[in-house]
N, C-alpha and C positions, 0 to 999 in steps of 0.2 A: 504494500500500500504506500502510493507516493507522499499520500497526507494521514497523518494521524492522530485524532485531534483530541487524543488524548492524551496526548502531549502540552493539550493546554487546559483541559478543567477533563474531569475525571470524577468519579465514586470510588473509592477504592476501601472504604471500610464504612460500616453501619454498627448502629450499638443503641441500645433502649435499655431505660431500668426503671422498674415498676416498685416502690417501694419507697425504705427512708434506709437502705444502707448506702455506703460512700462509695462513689465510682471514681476513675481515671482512666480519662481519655489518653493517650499514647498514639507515637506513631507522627511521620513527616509529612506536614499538609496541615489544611485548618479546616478546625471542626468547629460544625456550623450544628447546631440545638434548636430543638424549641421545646418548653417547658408548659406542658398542656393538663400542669394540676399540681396544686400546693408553693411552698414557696422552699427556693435551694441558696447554697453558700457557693462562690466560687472563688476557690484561695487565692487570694493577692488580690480577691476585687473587693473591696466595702460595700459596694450595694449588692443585695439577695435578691436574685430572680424571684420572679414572681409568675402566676399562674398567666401564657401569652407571651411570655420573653424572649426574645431571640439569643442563643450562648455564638458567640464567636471567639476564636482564640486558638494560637498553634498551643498545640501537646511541649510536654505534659500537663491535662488540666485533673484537678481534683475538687470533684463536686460534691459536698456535705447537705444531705436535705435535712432544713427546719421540720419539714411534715412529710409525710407521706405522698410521695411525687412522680410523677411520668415524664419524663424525660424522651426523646426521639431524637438521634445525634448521627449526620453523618462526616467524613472526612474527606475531604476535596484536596487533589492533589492537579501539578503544572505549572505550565509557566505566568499564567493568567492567574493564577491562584497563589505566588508566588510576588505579583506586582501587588494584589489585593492585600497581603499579609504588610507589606511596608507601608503601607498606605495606615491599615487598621494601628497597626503598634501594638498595647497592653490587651491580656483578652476581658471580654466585658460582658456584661448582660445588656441587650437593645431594645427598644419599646417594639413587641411585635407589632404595633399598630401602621411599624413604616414601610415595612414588608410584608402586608397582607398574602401577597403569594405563599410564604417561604412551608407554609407547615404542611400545606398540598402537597407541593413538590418535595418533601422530606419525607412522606408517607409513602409517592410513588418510588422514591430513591433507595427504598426498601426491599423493594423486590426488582429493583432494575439498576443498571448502571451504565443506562445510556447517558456519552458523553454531553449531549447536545441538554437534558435534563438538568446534570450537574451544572453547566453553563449557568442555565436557565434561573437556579438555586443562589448561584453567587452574580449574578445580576440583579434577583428581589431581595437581597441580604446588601447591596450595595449602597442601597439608599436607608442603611439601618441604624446610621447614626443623626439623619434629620431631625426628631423628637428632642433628640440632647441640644442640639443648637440653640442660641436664644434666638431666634426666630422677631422679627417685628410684627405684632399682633396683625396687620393688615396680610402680612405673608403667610403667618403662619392659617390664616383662617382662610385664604387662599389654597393651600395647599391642604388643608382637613374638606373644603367644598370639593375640590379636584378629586380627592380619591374617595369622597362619599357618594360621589355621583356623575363619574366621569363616562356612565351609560349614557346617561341624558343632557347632559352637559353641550350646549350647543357650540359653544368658544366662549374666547376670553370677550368678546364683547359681553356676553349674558353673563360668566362670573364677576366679571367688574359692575354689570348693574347691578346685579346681588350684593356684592361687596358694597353697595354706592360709593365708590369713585368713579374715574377716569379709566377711559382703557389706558393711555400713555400714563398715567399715576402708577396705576397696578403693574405694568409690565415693567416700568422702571425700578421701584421698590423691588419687585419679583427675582429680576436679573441680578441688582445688587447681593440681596442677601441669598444667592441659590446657584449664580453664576448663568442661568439658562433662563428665557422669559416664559412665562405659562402658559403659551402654548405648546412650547416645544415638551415642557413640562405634561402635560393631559396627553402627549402624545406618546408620553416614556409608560405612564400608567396604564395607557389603554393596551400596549402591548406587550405589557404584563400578563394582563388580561388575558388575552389574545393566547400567548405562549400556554397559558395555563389550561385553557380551554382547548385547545389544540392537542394536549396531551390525553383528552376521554378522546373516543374515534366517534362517540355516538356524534358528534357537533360537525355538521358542516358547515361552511365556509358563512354561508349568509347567513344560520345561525347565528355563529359566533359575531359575523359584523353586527349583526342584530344587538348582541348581550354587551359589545366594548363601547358603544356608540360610533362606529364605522356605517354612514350611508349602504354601502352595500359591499357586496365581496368582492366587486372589479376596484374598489377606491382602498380597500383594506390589504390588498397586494400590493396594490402598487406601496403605500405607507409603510408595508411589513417590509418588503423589500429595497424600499430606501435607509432602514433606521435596522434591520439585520441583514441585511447582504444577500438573503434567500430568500426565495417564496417560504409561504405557510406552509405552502405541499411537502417540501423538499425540508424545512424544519422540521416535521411531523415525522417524517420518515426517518430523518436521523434521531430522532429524540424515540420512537418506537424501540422497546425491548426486542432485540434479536430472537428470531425465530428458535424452537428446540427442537434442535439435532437427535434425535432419537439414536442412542448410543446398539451401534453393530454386534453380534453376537461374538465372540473371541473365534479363531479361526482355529479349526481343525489341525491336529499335526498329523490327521492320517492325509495319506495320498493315495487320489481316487486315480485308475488308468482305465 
């Protein structure tokens, strides 16, 4: 294989713990959590997850549960996954609220380790430290409208009348504090969306244009494939669990003539 892209984000280890004993994570790569009950200790962090938390952080991590807890944790490895680690620094607990994809795709990451998935994982875990930011109430309340309803959401003109400002107010504010203006912003969200839904096979195409707020499924390609490089087809197909090979019987040492 001339490309192999898991060389750049990967699955390469899964782990869950149902309970209130201590676990450690282990192992080269970063492991990425979500915490779907009770509240945990993560050594070297002062703040305790809590139930919805997102855990990120390279190994060794050692997690002490308060209460009795569920944990879903997998380990991403590459070179994408390696620029993400510099980036992150110390490991920490995240408000899930910023990554609503992330706990989908750690469920399917469970029983699959397509690489395009993994991608997928440390893309909605990427925007997982937005919540920590101080945020300027008009941004931040921008960006809580965006991803509470960026189904119906028509553009930044309708968010800014919402907001009552300006669209050139909101989009300036916007860019300052986020780097990107809010369109480009609803645009990152909705193909979260997109990725996520893409992953059931029951969804077709206008479906799903239907569920991200994409007009139809010729405008939702074209969009998918300016801002991921591929169609939805061809992302669906890579992010698909490989086929099972039905393992051959051992071969005979007699010889037949």
């Amino acid at each position: 294989m001339i490309f192999d892209p898991t060389m750049y984000c990967s699955c390469t280890k899964t782990a869950e713990r149902d309970g209130d004993e201590p676990l450690t994570l282990d192992g080269a790569g970063l492991w990425v959590g979500v915490l779907s009950r009770g509240s945990c200790l993560l050594e070297g962090c002062e703040k305790p997850g809590q139930s919805g938390d997102v855990l990120l952080g390279a190994a060794p991590l050692t997690l002490v549960p308060r209460s009795d807890c569920h944990l879903v944790a997998v380990r991403l490895t590459g070179y994408c996954v390696d620029g993400f680690l510099v980036r992150l620094g110390e490991a920490r607990w995240a408000d899930g609220a910023s990554c609503p994809g992330a706990a989908e795709l750690l469920a399917r990451l469970q029983g699959s380790s397509a690489p395009a998935m993994a991608y997928a994982l440390l893309c909605a875990v990427g925007k997982a430290d937005e919540t920590t930011r101080p945020l300027p109430a008009l941004v931040a309340a921008a960006v809580e409208a965006i991803r509470q309803n960026y189904m119906a959401l028509y553009g930044v003109e309708e968010l800014s009348e919402q907001l009552r400002v300006t669209k050139s107010h909101l989009v300036r504010a916007f860019k300052q504090a986020l780097g990107v203006p809010p369109g480009k912003y609803l645009t990152g969200v909705r193909i979260e969306a997109v990725k996520t839904l893409l992953l059931a096979d029951e969804y077709n195409l206008d479906t799903i244009a239907g569920l991200t707020g994409f007009s139809g499924a010729n405008y939702l390609c074209r969009v998918f494939k300016r801002e991921v490089g591929v169609s939805p087809a061809a992302w669906r197909a890579a992010a698909a669990p490989p086929p099972v090979v039905p393992k051959l019987p051992p071969r005979s040492n007699e010889m037949f003539v």
